[in-house]
Structures are given as C-alpha cells and as structure tokens.
PyMOL Python script that loads the backbone (N, CA, C, O; Angstrom):
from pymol import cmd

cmd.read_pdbstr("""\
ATOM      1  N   UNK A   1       5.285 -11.230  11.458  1.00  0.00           N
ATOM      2  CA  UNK A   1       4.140 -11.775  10.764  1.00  0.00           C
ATOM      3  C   UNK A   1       3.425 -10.655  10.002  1.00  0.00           C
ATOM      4  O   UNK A   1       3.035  -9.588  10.476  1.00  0.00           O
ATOM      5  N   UNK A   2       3.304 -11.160   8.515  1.00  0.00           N
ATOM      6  CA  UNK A   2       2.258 -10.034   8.210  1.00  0.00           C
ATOM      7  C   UNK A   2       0.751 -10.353   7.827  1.00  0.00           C
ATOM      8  O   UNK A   2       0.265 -11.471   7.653  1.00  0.00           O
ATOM      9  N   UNK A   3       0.314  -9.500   7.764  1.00  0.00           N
ATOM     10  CA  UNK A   3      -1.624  -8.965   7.183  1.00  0.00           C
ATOM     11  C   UNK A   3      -1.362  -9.099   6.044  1.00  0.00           C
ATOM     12  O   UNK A   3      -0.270  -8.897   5.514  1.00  0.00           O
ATOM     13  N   UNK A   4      -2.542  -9.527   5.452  1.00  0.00           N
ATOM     14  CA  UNK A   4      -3.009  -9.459   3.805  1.00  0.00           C
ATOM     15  C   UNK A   4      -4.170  -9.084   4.098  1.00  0.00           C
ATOM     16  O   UNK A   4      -5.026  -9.483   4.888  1.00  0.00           O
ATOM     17  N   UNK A   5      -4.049  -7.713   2.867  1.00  0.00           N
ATOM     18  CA  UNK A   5      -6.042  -7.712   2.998  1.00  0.00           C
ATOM     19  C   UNK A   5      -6.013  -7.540   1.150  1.00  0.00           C
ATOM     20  O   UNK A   5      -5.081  -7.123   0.461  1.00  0.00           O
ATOM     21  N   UNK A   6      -7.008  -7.893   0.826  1.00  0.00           N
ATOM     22  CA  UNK A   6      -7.425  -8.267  -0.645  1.00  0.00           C
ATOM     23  C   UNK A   6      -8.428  -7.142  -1.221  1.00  0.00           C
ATOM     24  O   UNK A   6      -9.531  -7.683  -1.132  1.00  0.00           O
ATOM     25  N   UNK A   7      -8.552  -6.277  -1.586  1.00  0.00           N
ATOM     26  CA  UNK A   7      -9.535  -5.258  -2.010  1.00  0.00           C
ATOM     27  C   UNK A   7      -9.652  -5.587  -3.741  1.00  0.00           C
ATOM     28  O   UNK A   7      -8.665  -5.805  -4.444  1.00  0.00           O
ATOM     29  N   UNK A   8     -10.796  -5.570  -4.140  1.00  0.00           N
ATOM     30  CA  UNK A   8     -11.470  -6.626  -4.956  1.00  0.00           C
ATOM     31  C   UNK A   8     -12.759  -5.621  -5.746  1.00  0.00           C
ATOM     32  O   UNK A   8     -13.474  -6.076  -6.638  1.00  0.00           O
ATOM     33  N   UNK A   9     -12.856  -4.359  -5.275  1.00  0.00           N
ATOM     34  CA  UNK A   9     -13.606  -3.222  -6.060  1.00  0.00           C
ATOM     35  C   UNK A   9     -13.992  -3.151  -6.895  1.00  0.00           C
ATOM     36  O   UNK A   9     -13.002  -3.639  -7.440  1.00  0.00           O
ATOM     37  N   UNK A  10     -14.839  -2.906  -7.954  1.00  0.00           N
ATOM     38  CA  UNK A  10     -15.001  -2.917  -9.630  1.00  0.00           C
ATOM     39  C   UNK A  10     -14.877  -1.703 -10.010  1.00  0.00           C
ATOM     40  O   UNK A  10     -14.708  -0.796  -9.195  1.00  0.00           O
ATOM     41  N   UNK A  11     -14.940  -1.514 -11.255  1.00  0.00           N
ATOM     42  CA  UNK A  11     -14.764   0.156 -11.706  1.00  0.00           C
ATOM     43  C   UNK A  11     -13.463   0.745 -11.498  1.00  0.00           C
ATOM     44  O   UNK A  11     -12.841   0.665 -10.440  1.00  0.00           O
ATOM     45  N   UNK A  12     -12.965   1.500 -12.821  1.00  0.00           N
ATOM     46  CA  UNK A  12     -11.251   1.995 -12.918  1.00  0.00           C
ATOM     47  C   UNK A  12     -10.881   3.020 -11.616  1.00  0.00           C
ATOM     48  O   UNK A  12     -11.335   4.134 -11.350  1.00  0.00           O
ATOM     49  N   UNK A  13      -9.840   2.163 -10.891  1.00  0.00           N
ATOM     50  CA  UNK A  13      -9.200   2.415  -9.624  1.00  0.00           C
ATOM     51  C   UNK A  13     -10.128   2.583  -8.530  1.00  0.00           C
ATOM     52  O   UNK A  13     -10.023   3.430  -7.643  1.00  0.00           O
ATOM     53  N   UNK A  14     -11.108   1.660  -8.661  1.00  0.00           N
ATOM     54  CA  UNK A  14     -12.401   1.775  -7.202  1.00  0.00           C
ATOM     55  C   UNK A  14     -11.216   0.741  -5.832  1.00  0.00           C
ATOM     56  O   UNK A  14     -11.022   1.100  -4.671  1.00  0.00           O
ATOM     57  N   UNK A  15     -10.554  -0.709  -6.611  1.00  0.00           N
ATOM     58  CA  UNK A  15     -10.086  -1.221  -5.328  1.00  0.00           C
ATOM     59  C   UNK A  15      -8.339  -0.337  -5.026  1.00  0.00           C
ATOM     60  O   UNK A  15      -7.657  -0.576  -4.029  1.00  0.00           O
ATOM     61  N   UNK A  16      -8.018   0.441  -5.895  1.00  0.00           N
ATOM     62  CA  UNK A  16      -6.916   1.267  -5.548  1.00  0.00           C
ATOM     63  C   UNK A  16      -7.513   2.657  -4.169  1.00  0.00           C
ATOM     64  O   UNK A  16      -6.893   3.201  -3.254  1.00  0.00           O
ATOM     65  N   UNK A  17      -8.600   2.753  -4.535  1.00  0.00           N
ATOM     66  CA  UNK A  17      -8.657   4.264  -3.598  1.00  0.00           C
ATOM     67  C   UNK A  17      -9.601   3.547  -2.048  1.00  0.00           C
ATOM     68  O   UNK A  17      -9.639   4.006  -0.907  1.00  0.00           O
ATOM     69  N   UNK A  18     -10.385   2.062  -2.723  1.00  0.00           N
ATOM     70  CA  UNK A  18     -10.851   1.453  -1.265  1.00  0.00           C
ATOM     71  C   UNK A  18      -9.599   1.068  -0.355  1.00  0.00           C
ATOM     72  O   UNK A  18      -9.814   0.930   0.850  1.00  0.00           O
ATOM     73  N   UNK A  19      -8.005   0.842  -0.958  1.00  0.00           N
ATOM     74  CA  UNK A  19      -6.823   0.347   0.139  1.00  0.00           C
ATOM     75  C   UNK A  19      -6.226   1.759   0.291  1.00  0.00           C
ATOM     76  O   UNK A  19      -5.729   1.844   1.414  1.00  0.00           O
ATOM     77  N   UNK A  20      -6.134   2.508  -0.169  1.00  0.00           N
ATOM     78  CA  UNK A  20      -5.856   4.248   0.215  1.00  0.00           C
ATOM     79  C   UNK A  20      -6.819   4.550   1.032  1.00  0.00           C
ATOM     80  O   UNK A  20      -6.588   5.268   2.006  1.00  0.00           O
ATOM     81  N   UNK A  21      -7.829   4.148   0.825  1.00  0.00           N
ATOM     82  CA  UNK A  21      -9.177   5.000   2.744  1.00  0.00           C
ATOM     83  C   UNK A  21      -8.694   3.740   3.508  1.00  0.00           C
ATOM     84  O   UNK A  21      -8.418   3.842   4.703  1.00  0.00           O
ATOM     85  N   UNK A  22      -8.606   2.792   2.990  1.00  0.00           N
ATOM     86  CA  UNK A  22      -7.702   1.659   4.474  1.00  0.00           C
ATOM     87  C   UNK A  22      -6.895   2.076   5.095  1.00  0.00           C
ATOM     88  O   UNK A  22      -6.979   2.157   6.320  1.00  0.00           O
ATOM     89  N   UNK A  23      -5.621   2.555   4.230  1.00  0.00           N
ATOM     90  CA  UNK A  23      -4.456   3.217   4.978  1.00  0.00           C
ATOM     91  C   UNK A  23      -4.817   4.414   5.831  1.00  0.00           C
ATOM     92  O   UNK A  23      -4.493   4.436   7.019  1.00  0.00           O
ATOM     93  N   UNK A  24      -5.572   5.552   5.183  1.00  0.00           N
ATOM     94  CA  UNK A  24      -5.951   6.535   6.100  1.00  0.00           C
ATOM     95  C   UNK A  24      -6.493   6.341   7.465  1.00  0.00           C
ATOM     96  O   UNK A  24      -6.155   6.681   8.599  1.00  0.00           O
ATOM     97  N   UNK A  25      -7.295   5.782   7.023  1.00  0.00           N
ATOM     98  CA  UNK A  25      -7.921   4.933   8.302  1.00  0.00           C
ATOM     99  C   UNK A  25      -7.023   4.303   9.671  1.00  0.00           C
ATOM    100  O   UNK A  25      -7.352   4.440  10.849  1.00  0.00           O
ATOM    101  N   UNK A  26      -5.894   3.636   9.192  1.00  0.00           N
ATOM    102  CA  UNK A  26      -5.320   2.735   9.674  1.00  0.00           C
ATOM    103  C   UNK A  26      -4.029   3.806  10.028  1.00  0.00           C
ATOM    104  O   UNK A  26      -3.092   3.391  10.710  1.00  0.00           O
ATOM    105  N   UNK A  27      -4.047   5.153   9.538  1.00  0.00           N
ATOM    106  CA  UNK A  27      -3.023   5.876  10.166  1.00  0.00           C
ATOM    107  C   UNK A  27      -1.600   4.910   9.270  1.00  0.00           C
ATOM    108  O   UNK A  27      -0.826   4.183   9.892  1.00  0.00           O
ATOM    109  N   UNK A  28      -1.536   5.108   7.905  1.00  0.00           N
ATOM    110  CA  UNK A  28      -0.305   4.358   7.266  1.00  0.00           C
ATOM    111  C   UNK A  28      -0.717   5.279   5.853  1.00  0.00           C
ATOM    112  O   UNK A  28      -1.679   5.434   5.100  1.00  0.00           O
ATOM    113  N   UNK A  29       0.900   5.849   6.061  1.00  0.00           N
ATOM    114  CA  UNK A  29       0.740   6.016   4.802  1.00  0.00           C
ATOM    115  C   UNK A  29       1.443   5.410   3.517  1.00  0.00           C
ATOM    116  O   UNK A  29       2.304   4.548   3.690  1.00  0.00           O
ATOM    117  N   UNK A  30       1.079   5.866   2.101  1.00  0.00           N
ATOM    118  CA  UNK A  30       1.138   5.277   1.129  1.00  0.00           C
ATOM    119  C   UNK A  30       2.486   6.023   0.123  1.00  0.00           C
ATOM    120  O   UNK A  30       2.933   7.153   0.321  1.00  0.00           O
ATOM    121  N   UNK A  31       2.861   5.256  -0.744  1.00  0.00           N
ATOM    122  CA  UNK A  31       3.938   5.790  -1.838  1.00  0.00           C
ATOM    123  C   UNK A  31       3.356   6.493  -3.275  1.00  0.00           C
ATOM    124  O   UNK A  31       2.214   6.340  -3.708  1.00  0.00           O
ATOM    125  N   UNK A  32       4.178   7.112  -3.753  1.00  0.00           N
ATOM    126  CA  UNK A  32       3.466   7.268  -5.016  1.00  0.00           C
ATOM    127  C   UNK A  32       3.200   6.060  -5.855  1.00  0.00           C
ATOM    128  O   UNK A  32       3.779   5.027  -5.519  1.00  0.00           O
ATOM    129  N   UNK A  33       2.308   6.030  -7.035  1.00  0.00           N
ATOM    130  CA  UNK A  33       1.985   4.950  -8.038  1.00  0.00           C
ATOM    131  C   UNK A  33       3.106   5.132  -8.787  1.00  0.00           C
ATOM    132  O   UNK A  33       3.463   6.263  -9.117  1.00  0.00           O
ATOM    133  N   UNK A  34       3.891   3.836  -9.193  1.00  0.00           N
ATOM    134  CA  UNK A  34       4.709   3.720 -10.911  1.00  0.00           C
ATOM    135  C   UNK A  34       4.279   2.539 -11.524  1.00  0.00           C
ATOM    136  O   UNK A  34       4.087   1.654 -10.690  1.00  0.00           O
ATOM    137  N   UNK A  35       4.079   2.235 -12.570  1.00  0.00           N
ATOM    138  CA  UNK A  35       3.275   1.357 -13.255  1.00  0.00           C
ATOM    139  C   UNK A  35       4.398  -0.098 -13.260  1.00  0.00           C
ATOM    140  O   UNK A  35       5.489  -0.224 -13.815  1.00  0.00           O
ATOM    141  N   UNK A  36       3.757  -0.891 -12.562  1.00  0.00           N
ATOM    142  CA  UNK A  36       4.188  -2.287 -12.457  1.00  0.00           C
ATOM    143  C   UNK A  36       5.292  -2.361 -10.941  1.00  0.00           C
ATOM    144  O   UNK A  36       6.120  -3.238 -10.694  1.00  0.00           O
ATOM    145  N   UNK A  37       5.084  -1.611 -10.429  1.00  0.00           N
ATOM    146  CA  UNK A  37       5.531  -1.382  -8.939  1.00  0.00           C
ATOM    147  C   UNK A  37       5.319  -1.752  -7.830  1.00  0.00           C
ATOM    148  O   UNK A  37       4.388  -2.509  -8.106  1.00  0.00           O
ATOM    149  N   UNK A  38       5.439  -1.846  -6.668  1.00  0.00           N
ATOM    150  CA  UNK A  38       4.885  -1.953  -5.670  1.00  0.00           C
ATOM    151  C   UNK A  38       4.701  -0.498  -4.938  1.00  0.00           C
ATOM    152  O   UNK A  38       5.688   0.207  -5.150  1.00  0.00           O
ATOM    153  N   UNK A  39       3.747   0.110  -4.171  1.00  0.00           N
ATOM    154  CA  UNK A  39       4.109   1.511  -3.489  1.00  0.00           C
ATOM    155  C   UNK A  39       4.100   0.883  -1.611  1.00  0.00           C
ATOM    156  O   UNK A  39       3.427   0.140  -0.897  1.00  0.00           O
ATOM    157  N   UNK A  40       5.187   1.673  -1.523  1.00  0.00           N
ATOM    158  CA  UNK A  40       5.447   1.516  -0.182  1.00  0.00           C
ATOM    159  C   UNK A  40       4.599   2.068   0.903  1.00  0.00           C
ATOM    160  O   UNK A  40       4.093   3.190   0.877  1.00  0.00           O
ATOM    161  N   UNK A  41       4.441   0.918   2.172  1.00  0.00           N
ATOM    162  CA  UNK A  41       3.735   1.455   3.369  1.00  0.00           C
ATOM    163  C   UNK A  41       4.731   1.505   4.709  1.00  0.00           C
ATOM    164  O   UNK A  41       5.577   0.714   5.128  1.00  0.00           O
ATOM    165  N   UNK A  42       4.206   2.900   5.228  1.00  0.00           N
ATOM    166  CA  UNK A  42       4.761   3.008   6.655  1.00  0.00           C
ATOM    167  C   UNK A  42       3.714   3.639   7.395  1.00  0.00           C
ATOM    168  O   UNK A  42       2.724   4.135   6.857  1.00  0.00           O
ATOM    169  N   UNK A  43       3.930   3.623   8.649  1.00  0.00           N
ATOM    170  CA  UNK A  43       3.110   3.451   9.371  1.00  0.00           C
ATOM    171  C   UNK A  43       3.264   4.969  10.356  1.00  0.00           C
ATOM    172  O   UNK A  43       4.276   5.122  11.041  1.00  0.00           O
ATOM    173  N   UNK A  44       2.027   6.161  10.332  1.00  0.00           N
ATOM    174  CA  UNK A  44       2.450   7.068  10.863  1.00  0.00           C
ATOM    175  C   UNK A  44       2.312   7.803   9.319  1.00  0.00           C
ATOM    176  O   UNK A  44       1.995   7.404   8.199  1.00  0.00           O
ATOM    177  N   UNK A  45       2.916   9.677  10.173  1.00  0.00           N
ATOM    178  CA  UNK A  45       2.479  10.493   8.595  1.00  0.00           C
ATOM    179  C   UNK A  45       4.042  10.294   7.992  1.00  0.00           C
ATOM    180  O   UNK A  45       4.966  10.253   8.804  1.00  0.00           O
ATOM    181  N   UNK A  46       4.308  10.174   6.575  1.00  0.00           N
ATOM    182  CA  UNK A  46       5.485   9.667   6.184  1.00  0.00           C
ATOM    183  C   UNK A  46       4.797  10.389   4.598  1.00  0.00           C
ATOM    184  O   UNK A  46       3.649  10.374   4.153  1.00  0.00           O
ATOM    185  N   UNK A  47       6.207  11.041   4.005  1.00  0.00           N
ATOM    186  CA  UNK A  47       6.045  11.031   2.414  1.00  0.00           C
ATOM    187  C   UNK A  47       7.132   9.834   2.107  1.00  0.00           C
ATOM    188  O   UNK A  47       8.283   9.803   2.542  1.00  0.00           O
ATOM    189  N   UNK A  48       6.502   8.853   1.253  1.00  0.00           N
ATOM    190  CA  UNK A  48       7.384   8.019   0.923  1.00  0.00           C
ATOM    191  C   UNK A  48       7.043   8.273  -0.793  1.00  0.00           C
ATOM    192  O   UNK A  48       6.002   8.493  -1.412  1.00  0.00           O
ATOM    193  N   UNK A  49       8.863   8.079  -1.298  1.00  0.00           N
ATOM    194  CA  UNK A  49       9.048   8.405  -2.640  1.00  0.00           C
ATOM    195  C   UNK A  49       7.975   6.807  -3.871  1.00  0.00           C
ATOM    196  O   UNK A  49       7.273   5.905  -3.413  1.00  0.00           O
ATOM    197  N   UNK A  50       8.295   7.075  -5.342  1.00  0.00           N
ATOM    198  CA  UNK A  50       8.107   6.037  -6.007  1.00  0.00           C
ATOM    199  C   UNK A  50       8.963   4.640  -5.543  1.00  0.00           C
ATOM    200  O   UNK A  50       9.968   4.713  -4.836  1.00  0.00           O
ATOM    201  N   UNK A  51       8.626   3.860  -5.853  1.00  0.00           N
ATOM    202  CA  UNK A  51       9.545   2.531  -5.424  1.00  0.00           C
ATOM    203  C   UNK A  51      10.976   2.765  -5.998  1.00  0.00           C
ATOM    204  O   UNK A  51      11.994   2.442  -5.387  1.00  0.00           O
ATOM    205  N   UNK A  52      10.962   3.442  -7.405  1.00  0.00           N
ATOM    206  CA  UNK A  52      12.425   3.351  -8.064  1.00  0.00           C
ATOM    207  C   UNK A  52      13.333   4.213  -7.199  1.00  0.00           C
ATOM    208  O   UNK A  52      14.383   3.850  -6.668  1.00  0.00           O
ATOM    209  N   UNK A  53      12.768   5.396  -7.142  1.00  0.00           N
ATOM    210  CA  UNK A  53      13.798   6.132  -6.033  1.00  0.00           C
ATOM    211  C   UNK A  53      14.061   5.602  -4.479  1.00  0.00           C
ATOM    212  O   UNK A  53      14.794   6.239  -3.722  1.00  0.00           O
ATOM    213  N   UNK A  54      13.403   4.395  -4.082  1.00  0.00           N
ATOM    214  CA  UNK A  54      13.678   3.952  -2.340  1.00  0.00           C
ATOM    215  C   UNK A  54      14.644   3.479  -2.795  1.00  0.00           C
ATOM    216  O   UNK A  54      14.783   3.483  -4.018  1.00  0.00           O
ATOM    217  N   UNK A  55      15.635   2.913  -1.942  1.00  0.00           N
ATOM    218  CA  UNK A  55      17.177   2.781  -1.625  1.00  0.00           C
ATOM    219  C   UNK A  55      16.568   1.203  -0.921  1.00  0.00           C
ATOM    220  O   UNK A  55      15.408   1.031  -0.549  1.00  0.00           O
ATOM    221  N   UNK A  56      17.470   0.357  -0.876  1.00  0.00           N
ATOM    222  CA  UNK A  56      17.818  -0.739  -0.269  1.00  0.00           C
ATOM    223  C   UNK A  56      17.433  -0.682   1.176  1.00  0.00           C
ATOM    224  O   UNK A  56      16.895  -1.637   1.735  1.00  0.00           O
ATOM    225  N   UNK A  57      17.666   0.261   1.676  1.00  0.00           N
ATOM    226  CA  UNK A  57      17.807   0.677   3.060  1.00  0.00           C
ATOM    227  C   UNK A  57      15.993   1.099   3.304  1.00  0.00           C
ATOM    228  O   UNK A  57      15.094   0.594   3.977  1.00  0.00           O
ATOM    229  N   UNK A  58      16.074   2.166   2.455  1.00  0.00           N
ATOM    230  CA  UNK A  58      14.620   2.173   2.535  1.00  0.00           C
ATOM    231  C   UNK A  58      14.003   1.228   2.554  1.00  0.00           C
ATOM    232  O   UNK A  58      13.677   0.699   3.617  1.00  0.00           O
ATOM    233  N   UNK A  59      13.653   0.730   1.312  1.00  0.00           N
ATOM    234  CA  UNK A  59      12.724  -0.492   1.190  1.00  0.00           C
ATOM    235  C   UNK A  59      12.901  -1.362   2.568  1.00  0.00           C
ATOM    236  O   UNK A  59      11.844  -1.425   3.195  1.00  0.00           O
ATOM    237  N   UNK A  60      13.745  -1.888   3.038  1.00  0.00           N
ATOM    238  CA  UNK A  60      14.005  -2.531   4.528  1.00  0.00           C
ATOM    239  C   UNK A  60      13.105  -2.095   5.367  1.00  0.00           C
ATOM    240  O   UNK A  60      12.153  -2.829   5.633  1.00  0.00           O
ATOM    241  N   UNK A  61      13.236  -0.626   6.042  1.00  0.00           N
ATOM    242  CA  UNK A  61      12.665  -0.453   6.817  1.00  0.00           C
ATOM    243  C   UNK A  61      11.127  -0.052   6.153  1.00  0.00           C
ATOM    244  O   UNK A  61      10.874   1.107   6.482  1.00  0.00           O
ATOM    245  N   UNK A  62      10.191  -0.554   5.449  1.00  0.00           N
ATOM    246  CA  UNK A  62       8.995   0.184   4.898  1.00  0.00           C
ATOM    247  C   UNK A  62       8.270  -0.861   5.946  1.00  0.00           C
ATOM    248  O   UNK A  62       8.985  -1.604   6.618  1.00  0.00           O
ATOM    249  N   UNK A  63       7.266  -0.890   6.035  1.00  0.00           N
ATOM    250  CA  UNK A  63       6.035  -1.354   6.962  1.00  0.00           C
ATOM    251  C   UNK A  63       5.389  -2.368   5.964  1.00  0.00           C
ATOM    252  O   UNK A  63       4.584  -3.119   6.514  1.00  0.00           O
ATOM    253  N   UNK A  64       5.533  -2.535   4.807  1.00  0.00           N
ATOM    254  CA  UNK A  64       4.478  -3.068   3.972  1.00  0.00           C
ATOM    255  C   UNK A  64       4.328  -2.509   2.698  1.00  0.00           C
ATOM    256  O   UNK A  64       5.038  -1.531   2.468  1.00  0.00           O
ATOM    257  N   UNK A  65       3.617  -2.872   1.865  1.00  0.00           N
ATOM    258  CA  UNK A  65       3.608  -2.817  -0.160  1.00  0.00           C
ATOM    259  C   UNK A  65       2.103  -2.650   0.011  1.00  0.00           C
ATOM    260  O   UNK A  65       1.500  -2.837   1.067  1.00  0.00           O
ATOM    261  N   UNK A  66       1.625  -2.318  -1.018  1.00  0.00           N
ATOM    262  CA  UNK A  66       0.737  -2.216  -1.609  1.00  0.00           C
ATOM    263  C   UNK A  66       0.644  -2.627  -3.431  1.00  0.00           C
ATOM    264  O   UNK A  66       0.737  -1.833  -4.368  1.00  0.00           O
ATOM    265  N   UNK A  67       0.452  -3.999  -3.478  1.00  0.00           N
ATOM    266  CA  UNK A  67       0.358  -4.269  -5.006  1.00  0.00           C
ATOM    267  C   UNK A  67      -0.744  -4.472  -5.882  1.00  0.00           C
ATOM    268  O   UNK A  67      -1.856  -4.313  -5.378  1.00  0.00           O
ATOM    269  N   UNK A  68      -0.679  -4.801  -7.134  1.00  0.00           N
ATOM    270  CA  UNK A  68      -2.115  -5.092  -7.938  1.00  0.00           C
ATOM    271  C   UNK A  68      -1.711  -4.219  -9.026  1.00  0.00           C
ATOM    272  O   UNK A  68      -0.778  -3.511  -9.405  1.00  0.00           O
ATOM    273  N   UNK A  69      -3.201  -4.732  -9.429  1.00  0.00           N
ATOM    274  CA  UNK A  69      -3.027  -3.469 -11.032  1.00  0.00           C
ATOM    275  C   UNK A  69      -4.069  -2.817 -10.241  1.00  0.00           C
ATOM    276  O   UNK A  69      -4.969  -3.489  -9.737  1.00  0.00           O
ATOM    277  N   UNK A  70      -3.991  -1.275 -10.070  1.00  0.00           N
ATOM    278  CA  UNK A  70      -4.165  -0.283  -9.295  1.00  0.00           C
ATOM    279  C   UNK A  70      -5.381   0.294 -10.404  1.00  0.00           C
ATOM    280  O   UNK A  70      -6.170   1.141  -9.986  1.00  0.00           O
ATOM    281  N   UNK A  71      -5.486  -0.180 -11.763  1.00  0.00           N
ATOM    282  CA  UNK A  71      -6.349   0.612 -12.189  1.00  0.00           C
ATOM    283  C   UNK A  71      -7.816  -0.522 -12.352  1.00  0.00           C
ATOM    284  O   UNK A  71      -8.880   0.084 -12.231  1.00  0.00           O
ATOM    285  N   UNK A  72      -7.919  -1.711 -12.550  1.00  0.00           N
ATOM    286  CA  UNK A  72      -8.731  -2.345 -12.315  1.00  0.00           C
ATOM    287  C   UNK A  72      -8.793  -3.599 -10.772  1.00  0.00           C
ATOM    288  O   UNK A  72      -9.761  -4.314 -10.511  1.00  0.00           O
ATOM    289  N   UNK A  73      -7.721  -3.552 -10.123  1.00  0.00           N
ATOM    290  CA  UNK A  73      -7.814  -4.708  -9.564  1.00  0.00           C
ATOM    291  C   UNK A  73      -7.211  -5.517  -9.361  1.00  0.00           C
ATOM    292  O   UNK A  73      -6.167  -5.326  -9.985  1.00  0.00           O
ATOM    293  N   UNK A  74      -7.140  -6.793  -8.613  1.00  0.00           N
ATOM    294  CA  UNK A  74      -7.372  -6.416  -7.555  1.00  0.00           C
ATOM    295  C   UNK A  74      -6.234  -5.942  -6.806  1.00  0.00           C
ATOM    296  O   UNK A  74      -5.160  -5.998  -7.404  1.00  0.00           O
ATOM    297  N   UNK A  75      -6.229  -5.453  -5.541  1.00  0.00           N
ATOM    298  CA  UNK A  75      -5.280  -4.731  -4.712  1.00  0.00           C
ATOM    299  C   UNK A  75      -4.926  -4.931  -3.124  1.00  0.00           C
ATOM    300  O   UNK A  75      -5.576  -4.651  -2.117  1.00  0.00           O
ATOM    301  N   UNK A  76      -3.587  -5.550  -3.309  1.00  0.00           N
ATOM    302  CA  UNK A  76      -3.168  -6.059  -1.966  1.00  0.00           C
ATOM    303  C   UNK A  76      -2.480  -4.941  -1.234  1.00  0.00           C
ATOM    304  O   UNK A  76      -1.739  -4.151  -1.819  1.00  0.00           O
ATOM    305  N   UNK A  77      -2.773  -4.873   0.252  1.00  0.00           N
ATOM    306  CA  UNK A  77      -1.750  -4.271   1.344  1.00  0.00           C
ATOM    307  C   UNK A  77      -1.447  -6.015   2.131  1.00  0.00           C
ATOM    308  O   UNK A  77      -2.093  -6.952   2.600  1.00  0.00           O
ATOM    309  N   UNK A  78      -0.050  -5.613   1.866  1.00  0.00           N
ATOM    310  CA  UNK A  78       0.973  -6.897   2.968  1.00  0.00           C
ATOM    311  C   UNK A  78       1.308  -5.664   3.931  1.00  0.00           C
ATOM    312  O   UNK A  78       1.455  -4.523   3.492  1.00  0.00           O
ATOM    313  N   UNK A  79       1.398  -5.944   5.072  1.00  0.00           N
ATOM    314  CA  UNK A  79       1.643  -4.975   6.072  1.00  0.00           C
ATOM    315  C   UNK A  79       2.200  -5.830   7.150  1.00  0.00           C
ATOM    316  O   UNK A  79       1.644  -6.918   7.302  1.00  0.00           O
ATOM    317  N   UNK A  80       3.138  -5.552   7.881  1.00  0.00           N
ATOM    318  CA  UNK A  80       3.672  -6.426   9.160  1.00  0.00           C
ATOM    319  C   UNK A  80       2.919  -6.282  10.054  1.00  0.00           C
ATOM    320  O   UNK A  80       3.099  -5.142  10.483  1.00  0.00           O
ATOM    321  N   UNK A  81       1.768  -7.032  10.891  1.00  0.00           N
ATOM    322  CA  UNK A  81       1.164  -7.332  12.043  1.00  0.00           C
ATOM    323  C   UNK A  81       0.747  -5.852  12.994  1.00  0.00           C
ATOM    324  O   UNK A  81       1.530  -5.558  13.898  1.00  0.00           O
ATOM    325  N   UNK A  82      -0.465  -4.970  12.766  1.00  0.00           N
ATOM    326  CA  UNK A  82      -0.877  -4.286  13.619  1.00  0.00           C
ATOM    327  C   UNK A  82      -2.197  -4.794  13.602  1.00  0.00           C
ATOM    328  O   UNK A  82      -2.780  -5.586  12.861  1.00  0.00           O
ATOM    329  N   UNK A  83      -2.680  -3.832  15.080  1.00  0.00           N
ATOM    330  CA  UNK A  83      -4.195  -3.900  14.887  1.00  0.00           C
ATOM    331  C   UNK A  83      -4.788  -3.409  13.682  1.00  0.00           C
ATOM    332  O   UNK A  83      -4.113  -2.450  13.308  1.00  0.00           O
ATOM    333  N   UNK A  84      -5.683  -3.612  12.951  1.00  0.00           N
ATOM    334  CA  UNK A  84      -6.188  -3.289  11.693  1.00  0.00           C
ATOM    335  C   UNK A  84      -7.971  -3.290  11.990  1.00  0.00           C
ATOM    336  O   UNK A  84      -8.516  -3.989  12.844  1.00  0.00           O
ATOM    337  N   UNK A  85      -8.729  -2.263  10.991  1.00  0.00           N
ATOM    338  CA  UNK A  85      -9.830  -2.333  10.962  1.00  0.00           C
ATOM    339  C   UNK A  85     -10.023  -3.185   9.717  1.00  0.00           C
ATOM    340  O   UNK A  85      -9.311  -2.695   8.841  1.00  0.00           O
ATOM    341  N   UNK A  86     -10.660  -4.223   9.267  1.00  0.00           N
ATOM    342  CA  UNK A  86     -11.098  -4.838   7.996  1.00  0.00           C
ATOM    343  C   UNK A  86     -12.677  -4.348   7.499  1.00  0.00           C
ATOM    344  O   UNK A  86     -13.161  -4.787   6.456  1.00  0.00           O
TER     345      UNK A  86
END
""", "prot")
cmd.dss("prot")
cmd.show_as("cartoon", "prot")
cmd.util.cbc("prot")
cmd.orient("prot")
C-alpha cells in the first residue's frame, strides 16, 4: 500500500523543497531533478541517480517517486506504507 502526500506551496520551487524537508525528515532520500521525470525515493541514506540513468531493476526496488512540476507545483511523494510525519 502506498502514501500520497500533496505539497501545494506557492512561489518558484517552495512545494519542491517543502517534499525535500519531508524526505529529510522522514529519513528518505531523494533523486536528482530531470525535467518531466519522476525522482526516485528510498528509504535510508542512498545516492540515487536521475530517473534516465535507473535501470529496470532499479526503478523496482525504489521506495517511491516524487512527481509534479517541481518549479511551481504542485508536488507528490507516492511512497510504499511507513510511518510518516504529515
């Protein structure tokens, strides 16, 4: 089962960096940005590449996406079922 959380911020990349202090928070980390992408979540300290460079395999095992238009809005984490702070 997964989480949706909706970050909904105003101002260029305010709801991109409010789901980046989520993840910190939440001990998950994040992928790099590529424009029209999804960036990958795992859970724990992890460098995870751009989406184009994850592998099949990768992407499988990721924890969760992070989508939206990252520079205005709004911005989803899908994440598979942990405790979460909202």
């Amino acid at each position: 089962m997964n989480a949706k959380i909706v970050f909904n911020q105003a101002g260029d990349f305010s709801a991109m960096q409010a789901a980046e202090q989520w993840c910190r928070e939440n001990d998950v980390s994040y992928g790099s940005t590529q424009m029209g992408n999804p960036r990958g979540l795992v859970r724990g300290e992890c460098d995870i590449s751009k989406w184009r460079n994850l592998s099949r395999q990768d992407i499988a095992e990721l924890d969760g996406t992070m989508t939206g238009d990252m520079r205005n809005g709004p911005v989803t984490i899908n994440i598979k079922t942990i405790e979460v702070a909202v």
